[in-house]
C-alpha positions as CSV (number, residue, x, y, z in Angstrom):
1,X,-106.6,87.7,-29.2
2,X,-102.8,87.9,-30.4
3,X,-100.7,90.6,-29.7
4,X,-97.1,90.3,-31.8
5,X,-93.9,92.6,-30.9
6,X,-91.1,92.9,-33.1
7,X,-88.6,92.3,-30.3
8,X,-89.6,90.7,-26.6
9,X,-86.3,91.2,-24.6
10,X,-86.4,95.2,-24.9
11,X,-87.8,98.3,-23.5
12,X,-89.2,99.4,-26.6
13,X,-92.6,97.6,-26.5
14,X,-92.3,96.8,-22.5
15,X,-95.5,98.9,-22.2
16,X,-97.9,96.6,-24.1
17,X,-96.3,92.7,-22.8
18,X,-96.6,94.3,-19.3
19,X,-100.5,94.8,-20.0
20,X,-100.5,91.3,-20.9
21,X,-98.5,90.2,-18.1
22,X,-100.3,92.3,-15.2
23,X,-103.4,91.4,-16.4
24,X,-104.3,94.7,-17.6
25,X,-106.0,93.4,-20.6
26,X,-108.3,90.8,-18.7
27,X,-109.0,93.5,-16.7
28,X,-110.9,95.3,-19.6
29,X,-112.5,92.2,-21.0
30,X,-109.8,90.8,-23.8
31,X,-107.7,87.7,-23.2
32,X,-104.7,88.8,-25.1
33,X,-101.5,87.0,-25.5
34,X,-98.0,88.5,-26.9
35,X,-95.4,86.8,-29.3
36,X,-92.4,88.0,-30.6
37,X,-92.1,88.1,-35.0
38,X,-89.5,89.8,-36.6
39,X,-88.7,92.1,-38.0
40,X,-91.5,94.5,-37.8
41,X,-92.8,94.4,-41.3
42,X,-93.2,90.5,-41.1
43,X,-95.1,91.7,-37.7
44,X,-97.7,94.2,-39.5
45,X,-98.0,91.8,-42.7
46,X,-99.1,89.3,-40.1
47,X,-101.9,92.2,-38.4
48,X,-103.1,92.5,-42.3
49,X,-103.5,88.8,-42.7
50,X,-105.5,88.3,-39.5
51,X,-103.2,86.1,-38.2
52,X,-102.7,88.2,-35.2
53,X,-105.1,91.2,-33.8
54,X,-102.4,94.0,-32.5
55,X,-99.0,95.0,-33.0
56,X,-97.0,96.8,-30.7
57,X,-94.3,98.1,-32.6
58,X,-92.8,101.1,-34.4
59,X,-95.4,103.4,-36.1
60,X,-94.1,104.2,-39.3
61,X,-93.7,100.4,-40.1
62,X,-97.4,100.1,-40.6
63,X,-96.6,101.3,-43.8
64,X,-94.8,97.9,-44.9
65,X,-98.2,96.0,-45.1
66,X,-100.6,99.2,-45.6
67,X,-99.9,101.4,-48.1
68,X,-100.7,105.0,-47.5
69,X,-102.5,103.9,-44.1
70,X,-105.3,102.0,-45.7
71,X,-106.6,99.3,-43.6
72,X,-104.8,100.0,-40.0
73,X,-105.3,102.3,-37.2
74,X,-102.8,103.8,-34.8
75,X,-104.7,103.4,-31.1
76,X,-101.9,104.6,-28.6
77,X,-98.6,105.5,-27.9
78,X,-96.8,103.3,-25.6
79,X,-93.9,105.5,-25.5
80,X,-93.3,109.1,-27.2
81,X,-90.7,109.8,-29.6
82,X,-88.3,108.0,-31.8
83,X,-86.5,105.5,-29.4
84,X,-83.4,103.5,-30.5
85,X,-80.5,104.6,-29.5
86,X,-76.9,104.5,-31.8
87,X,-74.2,102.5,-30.2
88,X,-70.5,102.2,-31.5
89,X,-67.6,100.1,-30.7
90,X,-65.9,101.6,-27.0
91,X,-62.4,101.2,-28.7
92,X,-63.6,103.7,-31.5
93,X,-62.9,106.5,-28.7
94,X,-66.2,108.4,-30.2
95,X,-67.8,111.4,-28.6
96,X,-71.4,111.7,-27.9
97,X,-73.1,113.3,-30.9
98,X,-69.7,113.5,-33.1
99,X,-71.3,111.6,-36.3
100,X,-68.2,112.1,-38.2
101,X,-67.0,108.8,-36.3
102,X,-69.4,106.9,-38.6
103,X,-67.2,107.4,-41.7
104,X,-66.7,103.9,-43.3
105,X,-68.2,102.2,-40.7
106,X,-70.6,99.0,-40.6
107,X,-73.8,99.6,-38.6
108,X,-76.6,97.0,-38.0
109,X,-80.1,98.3,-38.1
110,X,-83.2,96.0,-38.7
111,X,-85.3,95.7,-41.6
112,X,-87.8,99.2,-41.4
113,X,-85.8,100.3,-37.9
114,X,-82.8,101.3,-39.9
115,X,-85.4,104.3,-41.8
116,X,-85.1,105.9,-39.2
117,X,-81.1,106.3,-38.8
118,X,-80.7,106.8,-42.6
119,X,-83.0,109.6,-42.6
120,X,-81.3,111.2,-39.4
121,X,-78.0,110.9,-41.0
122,X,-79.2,112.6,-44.1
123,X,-81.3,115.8,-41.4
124,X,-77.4,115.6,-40.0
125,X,-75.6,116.4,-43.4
126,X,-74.0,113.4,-43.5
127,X,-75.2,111.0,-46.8
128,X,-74.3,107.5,-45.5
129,X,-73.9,106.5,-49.5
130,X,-71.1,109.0,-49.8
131,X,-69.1,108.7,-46.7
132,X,-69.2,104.9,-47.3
133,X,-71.7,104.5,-43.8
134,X,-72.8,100.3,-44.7
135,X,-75.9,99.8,-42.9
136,X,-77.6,96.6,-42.9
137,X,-78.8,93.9,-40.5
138,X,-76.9,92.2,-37.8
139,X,-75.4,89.2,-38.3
140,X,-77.2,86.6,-37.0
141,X,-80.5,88.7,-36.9
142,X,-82.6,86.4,-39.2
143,X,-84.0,83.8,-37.7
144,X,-87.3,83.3,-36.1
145,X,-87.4,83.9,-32.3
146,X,-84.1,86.1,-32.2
147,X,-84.4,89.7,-30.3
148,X,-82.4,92.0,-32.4
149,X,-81.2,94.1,-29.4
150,X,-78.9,91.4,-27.7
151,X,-78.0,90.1,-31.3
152,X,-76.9,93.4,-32.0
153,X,-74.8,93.8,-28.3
154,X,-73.5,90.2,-29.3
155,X,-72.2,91.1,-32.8
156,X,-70.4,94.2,-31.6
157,X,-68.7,92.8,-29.0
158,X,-67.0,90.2,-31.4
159,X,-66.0,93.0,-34.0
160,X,-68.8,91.9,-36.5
161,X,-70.0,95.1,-36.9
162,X,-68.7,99.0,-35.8
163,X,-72.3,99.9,-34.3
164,X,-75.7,99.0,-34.3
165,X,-78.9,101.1,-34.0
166,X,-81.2,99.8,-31.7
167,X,-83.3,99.3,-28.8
168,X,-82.5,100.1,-24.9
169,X,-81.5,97.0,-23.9
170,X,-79.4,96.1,-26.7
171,X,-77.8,99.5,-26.0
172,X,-77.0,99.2,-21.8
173,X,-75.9,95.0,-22.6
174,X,-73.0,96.8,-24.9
175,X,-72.5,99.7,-22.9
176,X,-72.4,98.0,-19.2
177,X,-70.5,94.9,-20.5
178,X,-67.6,97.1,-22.0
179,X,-68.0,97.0,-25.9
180,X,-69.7,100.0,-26.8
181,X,-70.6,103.7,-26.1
182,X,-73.9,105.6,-26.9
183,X,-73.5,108.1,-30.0
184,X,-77.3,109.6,-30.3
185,X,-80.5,109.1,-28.0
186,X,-82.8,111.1,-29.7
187,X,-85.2,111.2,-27.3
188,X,-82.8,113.0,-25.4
189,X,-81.9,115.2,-27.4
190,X,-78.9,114.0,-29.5
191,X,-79.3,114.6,-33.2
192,X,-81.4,117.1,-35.4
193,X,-84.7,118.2,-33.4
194,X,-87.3,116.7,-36.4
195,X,-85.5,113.1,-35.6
196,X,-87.9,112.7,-32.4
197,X,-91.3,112.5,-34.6
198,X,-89.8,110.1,-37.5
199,X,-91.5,107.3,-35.6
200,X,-92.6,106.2,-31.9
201,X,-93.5,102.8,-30.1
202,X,-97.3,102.6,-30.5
203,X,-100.4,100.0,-30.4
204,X,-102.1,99.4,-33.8
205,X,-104.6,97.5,-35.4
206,X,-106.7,96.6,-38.5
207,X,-109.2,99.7,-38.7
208,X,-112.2,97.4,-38.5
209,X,-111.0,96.3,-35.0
210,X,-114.8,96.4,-33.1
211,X,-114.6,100.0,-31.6
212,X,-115.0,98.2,-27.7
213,X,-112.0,96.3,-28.4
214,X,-109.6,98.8,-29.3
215,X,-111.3,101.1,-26.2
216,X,-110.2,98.4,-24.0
217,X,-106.7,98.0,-25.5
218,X,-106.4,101.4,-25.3
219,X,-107.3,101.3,-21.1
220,X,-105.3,98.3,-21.0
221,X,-102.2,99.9,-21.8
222,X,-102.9,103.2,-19.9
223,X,-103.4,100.8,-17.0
224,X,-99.6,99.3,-17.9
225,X,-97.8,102.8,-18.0
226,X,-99.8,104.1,-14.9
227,X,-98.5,100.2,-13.3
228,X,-95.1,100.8,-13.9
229,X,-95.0,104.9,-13.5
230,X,-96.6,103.6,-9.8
231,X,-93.6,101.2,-9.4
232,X,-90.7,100.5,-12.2
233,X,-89.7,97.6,-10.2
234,X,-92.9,95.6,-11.4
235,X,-90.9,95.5,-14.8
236,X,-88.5,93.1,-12.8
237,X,-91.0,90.2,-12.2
238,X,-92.1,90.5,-15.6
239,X,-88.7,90.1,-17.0
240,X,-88.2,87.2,-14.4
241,X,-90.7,85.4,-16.4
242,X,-89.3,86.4,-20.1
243,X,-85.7,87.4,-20.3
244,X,-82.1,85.9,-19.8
245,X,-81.4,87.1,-15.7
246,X,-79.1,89.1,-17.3
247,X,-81.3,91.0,-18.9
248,X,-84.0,90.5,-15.9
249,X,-81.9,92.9,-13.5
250,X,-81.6,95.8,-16.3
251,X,-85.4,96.4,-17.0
252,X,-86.3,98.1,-14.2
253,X,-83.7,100.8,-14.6
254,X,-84.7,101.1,-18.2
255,X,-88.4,101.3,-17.6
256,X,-87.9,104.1,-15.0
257,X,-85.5,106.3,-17.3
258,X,-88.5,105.5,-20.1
259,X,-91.4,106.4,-17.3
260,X,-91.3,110.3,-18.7
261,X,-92.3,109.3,-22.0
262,X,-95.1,107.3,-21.3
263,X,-98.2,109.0,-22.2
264,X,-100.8,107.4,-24.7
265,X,-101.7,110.5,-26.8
266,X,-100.7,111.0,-30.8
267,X,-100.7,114.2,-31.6
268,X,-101.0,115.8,-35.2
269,X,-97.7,117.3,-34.8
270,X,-96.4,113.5,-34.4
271,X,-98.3,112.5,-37.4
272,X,-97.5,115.4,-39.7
273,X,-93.5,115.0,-38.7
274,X,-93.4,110.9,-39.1
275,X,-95.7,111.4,-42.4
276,X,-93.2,114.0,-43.9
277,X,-90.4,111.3,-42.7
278,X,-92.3,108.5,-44.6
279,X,-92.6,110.5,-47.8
280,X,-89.0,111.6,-47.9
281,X,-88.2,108.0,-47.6
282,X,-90.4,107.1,-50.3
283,X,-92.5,104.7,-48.1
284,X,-95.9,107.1,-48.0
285,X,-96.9,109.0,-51.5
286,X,-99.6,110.7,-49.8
287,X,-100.3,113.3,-46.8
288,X,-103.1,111.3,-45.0
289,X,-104.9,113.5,-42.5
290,X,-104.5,112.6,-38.8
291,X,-107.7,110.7,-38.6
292,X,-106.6,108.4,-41.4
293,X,-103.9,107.5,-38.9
294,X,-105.4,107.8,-35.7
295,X,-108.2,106.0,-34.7
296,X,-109.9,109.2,-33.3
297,X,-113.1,107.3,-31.5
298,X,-110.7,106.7,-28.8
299,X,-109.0,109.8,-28.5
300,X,-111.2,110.5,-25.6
301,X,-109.5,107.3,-23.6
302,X,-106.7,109.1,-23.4
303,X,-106.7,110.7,-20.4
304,X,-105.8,109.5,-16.7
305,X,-107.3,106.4,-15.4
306,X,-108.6,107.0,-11.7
């Protein structure tokens, strides 16, 4: 079976490669495999297609390839909460939730990922069309095989864009090499409260997925977040295998700050606050009721694995 990720060298979707990589799947009776297709739409488009059997990815992009949730099944949360953080250029001088920075700036946001900022913007009382806010995608951010995070750290440290809205890594390469500074973390805190429900990292499938198959994705990556809650520095030998050295030696810190969010329940608070975000993006006509979301004959997985 094929699992696909919108972007491998990250924290974001960390959760479901590690289940691949420790084994977690084989453990529960699936031989899985993970690739990387960006951006996230192209990822779920391939899910509807049948080209691949999982995505790991953000939530509300299911909606790219199936309209009002027909067809695909949220089975976990990897991580909760809306999770890319907004970075701008260290010479900007900005101060940590002070939005009034973004003011004719460019920002670079993926395809579907950049929802989420416009919408925050707009919860913030700042209208990015008005106050001349350009957000689009990076530079360079196109091609097959390219992980948006360090294409994003890349562009902004050679003035190609003001700030870019992405994932963790992306965020501590700029931030530890010099060229930017953290504006917003929302699952932190930083911007308006609604902002953490827009979206979160989560494991979905096509809904006729055999129910023992999504069980045992489900216990796969439960077994993943318990892994890593046990011992962030199992992150590092994954990232060994998959990511730049550079990169390699910042995952474990990043997986340990993440640690508090990993928990695979999706509540119907979640889904009522990232529906409502949907609809006022124009993305979702409908209110689908949590079990047209959730695939609730696995609900009962979610709880601690002995």
């Amino acid at each position: 079976m094929r699992l696909a990720v919108p972007d491998l060298i990250s924290n974001s979707y960390f959760p479901v490669i590690a289940a691949v990589e420790l084994g977690c799947f084989a453990a529960e009776g699936l031989e899985v495999t993970h690739e990387l297709i960006f951006p996230v739409d192209k990822a779920y488009e391939a899910l509807r297609d049948g080209v691949i059997d999982f995505v790991g990815g953000s939530s509300h992009s299911a909606l790219a390839a199936f309209p009002e949730w027909r067809g695909v099944d949220l089975l976990c949360a990897q991580g909760q909460g809306m999770y890319w953080f907004l970075v701008m250029r260290a010479d900007l001088g900005a101060q940590r939730g002070d939005l009034s920075v973004l003011r004719g700036k460019r920002i670079g946001a993926a395809p579907w990922v950049d929802m989420g900022l416009r919408r925050l913007l707009i919860a913030a009382g700042l209208d990015p069309a008005k106050e001349a806010i350009a957000i689009a995608p990076v530079p360079g951010a196109q091609g097959a095989g390219v992980n948006f995070g360090l294409t994003a750290a890349r562009a902004l440290a050679e003035g190609k864009i003001d700030g870019f809205w992405a994932n963790g890594m992306g965020a501590e390469v700029a931030v530890t090499g010099g060229a930017g500074t953290i504006l917003l973390d929302v699952r932190r805190g930083d911007g308006p409260k609604a902002c953490f429900d827009y979206t979160m990292s989560a494991l979905a499938a096509r809904s006729d997925l055999p129910r023992e198959h999504a069980v045992a994705a489900v216990r796969a990556v439960m077994r993943a977040q318990a892994l890593l809650k046990e011992n962030p520095e199992r992150a590092t030998g994954i990232g060994g295998r998959l990511f730049p050295p550079e990169q390699a030696a910042l995952i474990a810190d990043l997986i340990r700050r993440d640690l508090p969010y990993y928990t695979p329940e999706i509540s119907e608070g979640f889904v009522q606050g990232m529906n409502r975000f949907a609809r006022d993006l124009g993305i979702l006509a409908g209110d689908p009721r949590y079990e047209e979301v959730v695939r609730t004959d696995v609900v009962e997985e979610w709880r601690p694995i002995p």
